[in-house]
Short mmCIF file of the C-alpha atoms (twelve columns), coordinates in Angstrom:
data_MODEL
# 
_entry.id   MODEL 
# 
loop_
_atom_site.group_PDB 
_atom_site.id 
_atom_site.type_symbol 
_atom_site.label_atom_id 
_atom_site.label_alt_id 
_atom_site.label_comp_id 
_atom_site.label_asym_id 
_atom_site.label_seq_id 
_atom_site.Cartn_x 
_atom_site.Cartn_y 
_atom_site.Cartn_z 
_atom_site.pdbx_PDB_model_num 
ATOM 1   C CA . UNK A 1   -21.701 -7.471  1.593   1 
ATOM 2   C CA . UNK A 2   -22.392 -11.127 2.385   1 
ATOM 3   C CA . UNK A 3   -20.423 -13.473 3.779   1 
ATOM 4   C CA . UNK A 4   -16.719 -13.142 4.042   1 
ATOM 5   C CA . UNK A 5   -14.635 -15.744 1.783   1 
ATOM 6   C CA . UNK A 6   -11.164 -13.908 1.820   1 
ATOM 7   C CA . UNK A 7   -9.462  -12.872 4.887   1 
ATOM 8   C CA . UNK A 8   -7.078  -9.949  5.016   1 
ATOM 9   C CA . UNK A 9   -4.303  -9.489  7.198   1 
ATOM 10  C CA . UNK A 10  -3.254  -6.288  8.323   1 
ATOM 11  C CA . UNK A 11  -1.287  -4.000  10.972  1 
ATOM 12  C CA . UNK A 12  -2.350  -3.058  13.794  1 
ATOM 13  C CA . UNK A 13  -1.810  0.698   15.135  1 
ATOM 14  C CA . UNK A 14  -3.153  3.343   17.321  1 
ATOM 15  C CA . UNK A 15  -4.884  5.645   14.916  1 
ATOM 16  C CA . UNK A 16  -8.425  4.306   13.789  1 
ATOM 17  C CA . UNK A 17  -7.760  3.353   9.895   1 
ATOM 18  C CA . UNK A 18  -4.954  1.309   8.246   1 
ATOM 19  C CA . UNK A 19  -1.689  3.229   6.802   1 
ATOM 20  C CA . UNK A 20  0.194   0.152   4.908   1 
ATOM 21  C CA . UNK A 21  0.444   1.378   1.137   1 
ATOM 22  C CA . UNK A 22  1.035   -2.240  -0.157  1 
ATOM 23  C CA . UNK A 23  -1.983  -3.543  2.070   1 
ATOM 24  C CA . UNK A 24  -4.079  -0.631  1.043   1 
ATOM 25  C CA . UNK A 25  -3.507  -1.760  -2.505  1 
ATOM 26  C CA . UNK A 26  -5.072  -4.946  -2.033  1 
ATOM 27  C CA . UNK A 27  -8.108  -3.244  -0.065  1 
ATOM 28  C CA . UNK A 28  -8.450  -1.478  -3.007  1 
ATOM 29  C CA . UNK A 29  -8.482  -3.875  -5.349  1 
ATOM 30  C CA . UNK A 30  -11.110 -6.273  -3.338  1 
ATOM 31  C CA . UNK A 31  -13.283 -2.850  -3.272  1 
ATOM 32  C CA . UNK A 32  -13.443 -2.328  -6.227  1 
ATOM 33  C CA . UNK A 33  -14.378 -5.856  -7.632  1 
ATOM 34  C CA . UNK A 34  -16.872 -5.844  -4.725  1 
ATOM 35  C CA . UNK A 35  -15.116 -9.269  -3.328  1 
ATOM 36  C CA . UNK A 36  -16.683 -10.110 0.311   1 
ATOM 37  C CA . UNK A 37  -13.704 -9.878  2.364   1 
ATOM 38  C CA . UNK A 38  -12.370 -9.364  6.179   1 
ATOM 39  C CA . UNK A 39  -9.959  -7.816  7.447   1 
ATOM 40  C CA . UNK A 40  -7.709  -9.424  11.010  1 
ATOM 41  C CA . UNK A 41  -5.453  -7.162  12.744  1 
ATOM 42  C CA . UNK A 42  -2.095  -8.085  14.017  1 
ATOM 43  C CA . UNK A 43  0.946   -6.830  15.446  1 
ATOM 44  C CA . UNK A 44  4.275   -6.351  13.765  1 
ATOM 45  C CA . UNK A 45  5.845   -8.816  16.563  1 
ATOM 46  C CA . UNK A 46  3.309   -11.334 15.619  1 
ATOM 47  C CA . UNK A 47  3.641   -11.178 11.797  1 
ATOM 48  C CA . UNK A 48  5.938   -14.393 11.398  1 
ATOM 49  C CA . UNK A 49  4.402   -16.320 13.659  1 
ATOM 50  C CA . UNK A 50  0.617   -15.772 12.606  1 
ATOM 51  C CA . UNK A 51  1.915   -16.328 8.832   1 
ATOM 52  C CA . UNK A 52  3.515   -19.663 10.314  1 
ATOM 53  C CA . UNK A 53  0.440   -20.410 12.221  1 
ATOM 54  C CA . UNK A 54  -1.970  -20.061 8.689   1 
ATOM 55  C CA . UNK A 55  0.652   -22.033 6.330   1 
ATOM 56  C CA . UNK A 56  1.019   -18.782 4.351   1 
ATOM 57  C CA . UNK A 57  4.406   -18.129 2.050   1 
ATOM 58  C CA . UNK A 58  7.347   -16.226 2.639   1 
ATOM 59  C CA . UNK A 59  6.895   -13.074 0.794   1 
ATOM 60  C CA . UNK A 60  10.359  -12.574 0.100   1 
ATOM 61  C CA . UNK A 61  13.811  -14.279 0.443   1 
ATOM 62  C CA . UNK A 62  16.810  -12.909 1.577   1 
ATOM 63  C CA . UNK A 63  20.507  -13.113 -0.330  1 
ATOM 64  C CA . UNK A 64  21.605  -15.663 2.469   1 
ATOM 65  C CA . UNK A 65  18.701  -17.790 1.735   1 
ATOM 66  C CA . UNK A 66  15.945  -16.477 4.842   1 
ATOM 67  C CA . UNK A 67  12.556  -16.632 4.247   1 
ATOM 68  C CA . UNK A 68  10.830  -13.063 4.803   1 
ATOM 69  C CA . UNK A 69  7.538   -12.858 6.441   1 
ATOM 70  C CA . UNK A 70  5.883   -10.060 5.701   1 
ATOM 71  C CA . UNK A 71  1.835   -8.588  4.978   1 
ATOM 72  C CA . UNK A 72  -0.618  -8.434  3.181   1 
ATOM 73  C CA . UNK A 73  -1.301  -11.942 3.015   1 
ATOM 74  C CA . UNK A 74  -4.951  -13.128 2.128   1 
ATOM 75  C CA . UNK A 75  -6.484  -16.098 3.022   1 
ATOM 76  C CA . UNK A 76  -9.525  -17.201 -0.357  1 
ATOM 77  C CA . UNK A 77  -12.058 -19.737 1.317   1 
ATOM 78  C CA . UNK A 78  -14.020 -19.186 -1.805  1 
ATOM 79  C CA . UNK A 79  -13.369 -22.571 -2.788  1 
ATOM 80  C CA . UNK A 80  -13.075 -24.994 -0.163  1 
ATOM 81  C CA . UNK A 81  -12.285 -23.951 3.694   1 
ATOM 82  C CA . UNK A 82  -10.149 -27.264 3.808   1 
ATOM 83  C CA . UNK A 83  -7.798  -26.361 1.330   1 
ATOM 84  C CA . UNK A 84  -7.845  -22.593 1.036   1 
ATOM 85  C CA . UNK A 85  -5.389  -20.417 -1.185  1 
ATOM 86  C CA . UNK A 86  -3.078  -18.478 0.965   1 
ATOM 87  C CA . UNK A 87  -0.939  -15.602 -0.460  1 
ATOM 88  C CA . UNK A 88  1.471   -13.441 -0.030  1 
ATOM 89  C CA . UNK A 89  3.340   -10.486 -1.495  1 
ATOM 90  C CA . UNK A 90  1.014   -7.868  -2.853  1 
ATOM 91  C CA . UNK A 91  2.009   -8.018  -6.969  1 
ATOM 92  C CA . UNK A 92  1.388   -11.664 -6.808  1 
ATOM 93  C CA . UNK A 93  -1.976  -11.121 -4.285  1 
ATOM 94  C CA . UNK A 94  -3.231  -8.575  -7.054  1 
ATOM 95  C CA . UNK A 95  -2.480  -11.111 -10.159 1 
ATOM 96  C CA . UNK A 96  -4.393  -13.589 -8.294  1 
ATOM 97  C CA . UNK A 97  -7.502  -11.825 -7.448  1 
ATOM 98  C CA . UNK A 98  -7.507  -10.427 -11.658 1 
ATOM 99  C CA . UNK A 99  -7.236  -14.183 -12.568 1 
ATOM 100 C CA . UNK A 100 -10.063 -15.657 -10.289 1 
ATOM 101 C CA . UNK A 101 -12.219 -13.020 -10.366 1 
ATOM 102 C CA . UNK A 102 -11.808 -11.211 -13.980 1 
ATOM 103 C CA . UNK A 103 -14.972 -8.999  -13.450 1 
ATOM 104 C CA . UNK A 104 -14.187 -5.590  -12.772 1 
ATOM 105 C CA . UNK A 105 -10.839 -5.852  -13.914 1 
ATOM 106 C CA . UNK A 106 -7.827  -3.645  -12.764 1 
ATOM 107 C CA . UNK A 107 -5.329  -5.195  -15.422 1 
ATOM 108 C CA . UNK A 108 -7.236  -3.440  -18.443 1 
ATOM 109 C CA . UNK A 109 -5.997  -6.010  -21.477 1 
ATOM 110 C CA . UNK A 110 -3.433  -5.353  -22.640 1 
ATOM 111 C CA . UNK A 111 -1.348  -3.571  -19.957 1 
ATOM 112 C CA . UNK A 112 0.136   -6.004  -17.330 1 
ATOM 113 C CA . UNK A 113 3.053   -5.747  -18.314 1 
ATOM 114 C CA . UNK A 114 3.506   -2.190  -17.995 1 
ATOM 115 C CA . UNK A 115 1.198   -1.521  -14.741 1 
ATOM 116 C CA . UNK A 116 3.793   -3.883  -13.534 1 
ATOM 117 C CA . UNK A 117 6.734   -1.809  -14.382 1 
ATOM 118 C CA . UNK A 118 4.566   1.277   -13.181 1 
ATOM 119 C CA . UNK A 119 3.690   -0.271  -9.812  1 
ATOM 120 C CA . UNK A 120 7.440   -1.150  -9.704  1 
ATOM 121 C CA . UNK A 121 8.727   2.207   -10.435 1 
ATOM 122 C CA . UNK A 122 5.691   3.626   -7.378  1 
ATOM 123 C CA . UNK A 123 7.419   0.813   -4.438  1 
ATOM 124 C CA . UNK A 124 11.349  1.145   -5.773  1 
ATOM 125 C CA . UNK A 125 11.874  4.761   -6.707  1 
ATOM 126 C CA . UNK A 126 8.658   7.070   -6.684  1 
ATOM 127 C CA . UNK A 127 8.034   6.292   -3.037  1 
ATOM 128 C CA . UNK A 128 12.281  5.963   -1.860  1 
ATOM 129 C CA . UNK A 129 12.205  9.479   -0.861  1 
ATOM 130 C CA . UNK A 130 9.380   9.823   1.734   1 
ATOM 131 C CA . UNK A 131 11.123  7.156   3.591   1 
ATOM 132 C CA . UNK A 132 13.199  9.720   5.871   1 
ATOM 133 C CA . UNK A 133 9.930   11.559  6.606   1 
ATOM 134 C CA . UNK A 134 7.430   8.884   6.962   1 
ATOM 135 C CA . UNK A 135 8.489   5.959   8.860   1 
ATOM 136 C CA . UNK A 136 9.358   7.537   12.127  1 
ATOM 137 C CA . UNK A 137 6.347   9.119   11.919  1 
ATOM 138 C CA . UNK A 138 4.706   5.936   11.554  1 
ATOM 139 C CA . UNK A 139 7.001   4.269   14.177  1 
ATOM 140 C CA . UNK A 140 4.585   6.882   16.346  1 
ATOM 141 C CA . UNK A 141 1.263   5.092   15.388  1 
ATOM 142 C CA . UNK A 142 2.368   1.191   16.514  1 
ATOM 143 C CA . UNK A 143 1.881   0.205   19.712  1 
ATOM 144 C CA . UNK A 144 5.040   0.056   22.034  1 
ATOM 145 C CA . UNK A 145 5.391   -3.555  21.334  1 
ATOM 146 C CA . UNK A 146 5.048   -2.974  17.687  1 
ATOM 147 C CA . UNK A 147 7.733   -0.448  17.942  1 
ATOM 148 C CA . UNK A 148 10.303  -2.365  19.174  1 
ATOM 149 C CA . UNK A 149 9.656   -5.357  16.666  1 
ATOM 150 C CA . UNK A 150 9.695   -2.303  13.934  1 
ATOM 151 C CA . UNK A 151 12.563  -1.125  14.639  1 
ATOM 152 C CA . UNK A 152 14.561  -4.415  15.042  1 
ATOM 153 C CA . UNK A 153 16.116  -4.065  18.308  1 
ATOM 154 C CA . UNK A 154 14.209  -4.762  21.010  1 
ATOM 155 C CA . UNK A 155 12.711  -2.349  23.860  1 
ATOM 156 C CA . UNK A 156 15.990  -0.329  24.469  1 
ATOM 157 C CA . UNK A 157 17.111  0.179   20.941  1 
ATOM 158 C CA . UNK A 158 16.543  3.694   19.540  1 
ATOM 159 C CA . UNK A 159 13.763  4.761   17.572  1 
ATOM 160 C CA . UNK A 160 13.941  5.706   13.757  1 
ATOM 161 C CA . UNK A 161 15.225  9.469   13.971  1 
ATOM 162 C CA . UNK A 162 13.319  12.265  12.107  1 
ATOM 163 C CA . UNK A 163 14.716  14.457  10.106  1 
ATOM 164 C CA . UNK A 164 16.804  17.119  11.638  1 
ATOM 165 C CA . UNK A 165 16.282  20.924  10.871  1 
ATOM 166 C CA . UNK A 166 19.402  20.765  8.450   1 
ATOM 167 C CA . UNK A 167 18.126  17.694  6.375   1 
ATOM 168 C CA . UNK A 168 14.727  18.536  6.160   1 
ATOM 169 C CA . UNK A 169 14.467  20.982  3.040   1 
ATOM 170 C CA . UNK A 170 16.370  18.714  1.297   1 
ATOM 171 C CA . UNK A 171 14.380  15.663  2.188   1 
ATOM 172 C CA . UNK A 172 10.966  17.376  0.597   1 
ATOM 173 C CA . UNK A 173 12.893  18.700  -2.123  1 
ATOM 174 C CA . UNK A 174 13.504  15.425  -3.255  1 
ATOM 175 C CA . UNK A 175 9.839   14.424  -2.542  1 
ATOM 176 C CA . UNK A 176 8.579   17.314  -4.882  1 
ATOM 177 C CA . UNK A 177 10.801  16.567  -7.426  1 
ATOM 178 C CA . UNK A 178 9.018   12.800  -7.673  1 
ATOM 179 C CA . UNK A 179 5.678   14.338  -7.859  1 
ATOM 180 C CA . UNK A 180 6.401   16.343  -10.754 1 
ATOM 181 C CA . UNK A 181 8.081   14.095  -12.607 1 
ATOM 182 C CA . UNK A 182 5.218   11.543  -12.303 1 
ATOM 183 C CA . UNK A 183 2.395   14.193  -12.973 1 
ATOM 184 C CA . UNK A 184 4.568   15.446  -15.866 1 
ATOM 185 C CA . UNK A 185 3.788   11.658  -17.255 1 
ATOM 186 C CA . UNK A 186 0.263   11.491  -15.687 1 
ATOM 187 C CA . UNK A 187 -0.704  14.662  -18.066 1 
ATOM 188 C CA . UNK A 188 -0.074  13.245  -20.691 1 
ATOM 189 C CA . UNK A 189 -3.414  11.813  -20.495 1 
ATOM 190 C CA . UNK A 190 -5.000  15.164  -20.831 1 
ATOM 191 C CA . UNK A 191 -5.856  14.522  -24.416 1 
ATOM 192 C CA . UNK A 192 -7.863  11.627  -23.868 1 
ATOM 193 C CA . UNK A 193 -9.033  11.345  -20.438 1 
ATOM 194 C CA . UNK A 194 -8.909  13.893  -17.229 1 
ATOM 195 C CA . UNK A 195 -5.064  13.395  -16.816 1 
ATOM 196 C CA . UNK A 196 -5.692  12.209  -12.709 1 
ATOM 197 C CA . UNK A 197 -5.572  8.259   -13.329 1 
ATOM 198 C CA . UNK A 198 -2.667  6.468   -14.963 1 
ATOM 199 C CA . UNK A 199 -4.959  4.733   -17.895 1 
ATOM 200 C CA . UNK A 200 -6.441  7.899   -19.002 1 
ATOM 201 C CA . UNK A 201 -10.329 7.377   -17.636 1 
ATOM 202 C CA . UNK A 202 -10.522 4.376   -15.723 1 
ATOM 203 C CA . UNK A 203 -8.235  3.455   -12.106 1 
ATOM 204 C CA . UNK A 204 -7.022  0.635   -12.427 1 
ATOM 205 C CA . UNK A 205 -3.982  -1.137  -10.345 1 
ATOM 206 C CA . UNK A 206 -1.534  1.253   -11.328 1 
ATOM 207 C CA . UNK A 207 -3.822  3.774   -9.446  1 
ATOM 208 C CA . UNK A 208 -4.509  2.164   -6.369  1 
ATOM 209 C CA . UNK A 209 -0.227  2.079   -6.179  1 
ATOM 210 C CA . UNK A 210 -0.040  5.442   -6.224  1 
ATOM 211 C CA . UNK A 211 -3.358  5.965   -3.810  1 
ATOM 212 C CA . UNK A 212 -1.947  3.639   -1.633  1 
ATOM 213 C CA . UNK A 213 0.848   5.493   -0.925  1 
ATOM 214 C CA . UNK A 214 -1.213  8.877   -0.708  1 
ATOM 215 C CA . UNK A 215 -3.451  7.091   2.365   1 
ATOM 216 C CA . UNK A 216 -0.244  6.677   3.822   1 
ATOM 217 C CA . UNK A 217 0.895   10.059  4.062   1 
ATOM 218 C CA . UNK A 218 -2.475  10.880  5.100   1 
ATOM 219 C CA . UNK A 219 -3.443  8.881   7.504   1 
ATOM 220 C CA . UNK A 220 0.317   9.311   9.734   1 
ATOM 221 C CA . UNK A 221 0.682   13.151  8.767   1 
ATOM 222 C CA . UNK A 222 -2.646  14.392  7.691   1 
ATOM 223 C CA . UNK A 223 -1.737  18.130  9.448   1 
ATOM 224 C CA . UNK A 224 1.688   18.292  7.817   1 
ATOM 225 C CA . UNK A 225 2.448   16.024  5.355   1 
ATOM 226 C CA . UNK A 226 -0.506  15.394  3.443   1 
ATOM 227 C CA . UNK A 227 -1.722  19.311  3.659   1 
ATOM 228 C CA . UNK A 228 1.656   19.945  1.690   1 
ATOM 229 C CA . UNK A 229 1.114   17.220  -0.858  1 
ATOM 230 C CA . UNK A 230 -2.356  17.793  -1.706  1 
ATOM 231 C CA . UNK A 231 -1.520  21.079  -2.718  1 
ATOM 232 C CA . UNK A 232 1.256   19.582  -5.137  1 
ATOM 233 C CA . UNK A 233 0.796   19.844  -9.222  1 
ATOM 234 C CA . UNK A 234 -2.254  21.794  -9.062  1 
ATOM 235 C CA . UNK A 235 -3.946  19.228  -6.715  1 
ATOM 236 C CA . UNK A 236 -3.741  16.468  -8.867  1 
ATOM 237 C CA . UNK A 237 -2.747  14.226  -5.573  1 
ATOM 238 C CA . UNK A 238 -6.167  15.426  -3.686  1 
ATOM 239 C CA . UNK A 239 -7.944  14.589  -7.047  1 
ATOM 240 C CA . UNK A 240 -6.398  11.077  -7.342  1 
ATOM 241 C CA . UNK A 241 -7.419  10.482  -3.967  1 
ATOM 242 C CA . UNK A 242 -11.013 11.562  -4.158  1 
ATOM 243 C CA . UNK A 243 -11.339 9.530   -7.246  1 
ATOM 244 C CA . UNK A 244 -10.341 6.387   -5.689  1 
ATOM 245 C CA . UNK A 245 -12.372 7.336   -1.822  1 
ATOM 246 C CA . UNK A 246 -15.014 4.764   -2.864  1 
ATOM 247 C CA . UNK A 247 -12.986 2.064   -2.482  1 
ATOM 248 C CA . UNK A 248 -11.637 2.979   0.849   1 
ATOM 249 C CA . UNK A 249 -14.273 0.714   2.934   1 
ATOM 250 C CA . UNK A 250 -12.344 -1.210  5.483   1 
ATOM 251 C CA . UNK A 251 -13.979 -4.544  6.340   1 
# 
């Protein structure tokens, strides 16, 4: 690649590659349109006041009126390094990137609208019911000061709990029962294309959601987890993921 024009902010943990699905999307996405990019690590406890530090926005805002601070953010020098376009929240980091740089497009015409429902329906209710399982295994990846900022409380507050014998049939149950619904919809593509991306032959955004989430569960569980899921809807999940490996270069 040559030179580096958009920055990339991203977590910093203890195993060797990145695990945040909604920063993974936008990896994706700058893969696959071949944009020059770099990634900087940070910690969790640093998040707010890096994103301070660059002049990015608030990704969110609370009922009470807070401002929340939260990754990916990118930082597009592409322009001018004096005024540079700084982003955050990942839907409106991905519109961006289509918009400026159209080639290669991940918004095939005619379908924002409903990758944006799909992506929303991956973050708000697809993805609700790994929750349980995942984070405090991913609380186990962050560094001890990264814990403590995850987790909200400080050094002596208590970790996120994992599931106890009791709750943890259920918990997958209600996993699997996400999986098939969505690969129930995905095959519907069977007819005209090989039913393992969401637009029928092509991955697009709506793909890299889904993926994103899939690196997730691989990279914090790849023993447990991910050796149960791949297995899922007659591997669909591993075939998903294999599709969208080439644009898994971290920069």
């Amino acid at each position: 690649m040559s030179q580096s024009a958009i920055t990339l902010y991203d977590i910093r943990s203890t195993i060797p590659q990145p695990w945040a699905p909604h920063i993974w999307r936008i990896r994706f996405i700058l893969n696959f349109k071949r944009l020059p990019h770099r990634t900087v690590w940070i910690e969790f406890a640093e998040v707010e006041a890096t994103l301070h530090a660059i002049g990015a926005p608030a990704s969110a805002v609370k009922s009470d009126g807070r401002c929340i601070y939260s990754l990916p953010v990118i930082v597009d020098n592409s322009g001018s390094k004096r005024s540079p376009i700084i982003l955050s929240n990942a839907n409106t980091i991905a519109e961006y990137l289509e918009t400026a740089y159209p080639a290669c497009p991940v918004f095939p015409e005619g379908s924002r609208a409903m990758q944006a429902l799909f992506v929303h329906y991956i973050q708000e209710i697809f993805a609700k019911p790994l929750l349980p399982i995942l984070i405090p295994l991913t609380h186990q990846q962050l560094s001890e000061r990264s814990q403590a900022h995850f987790r909200g409380g400080g050094m002596t507050a208590a970790p996120p709990t994992a599931l106890g014998s009791m709750q943890h049939e259920p918990a997958w149950l209600a996993v699997k029962q996400q999986f098939d619904f969505l690969a129930s919809i995905l095959d519907k593509n069977n007819s005209d294309g090989n039913g393992a991306v969401a637009m029928g032959c092509e991955v697009t955004n709506a793909d890299f959601a889904v993926c994103s989430i899939l690196i997730w569960i691989e990279k914090v569980s790849p023993h447990d987890c991910w050796a149960r899921i791949r297995e899922w809807n007659g591997g669909r999940w591993a075939r998903l993921y294999s599709r969208c490996r080439e644009y898994m270069d971290v920069c």
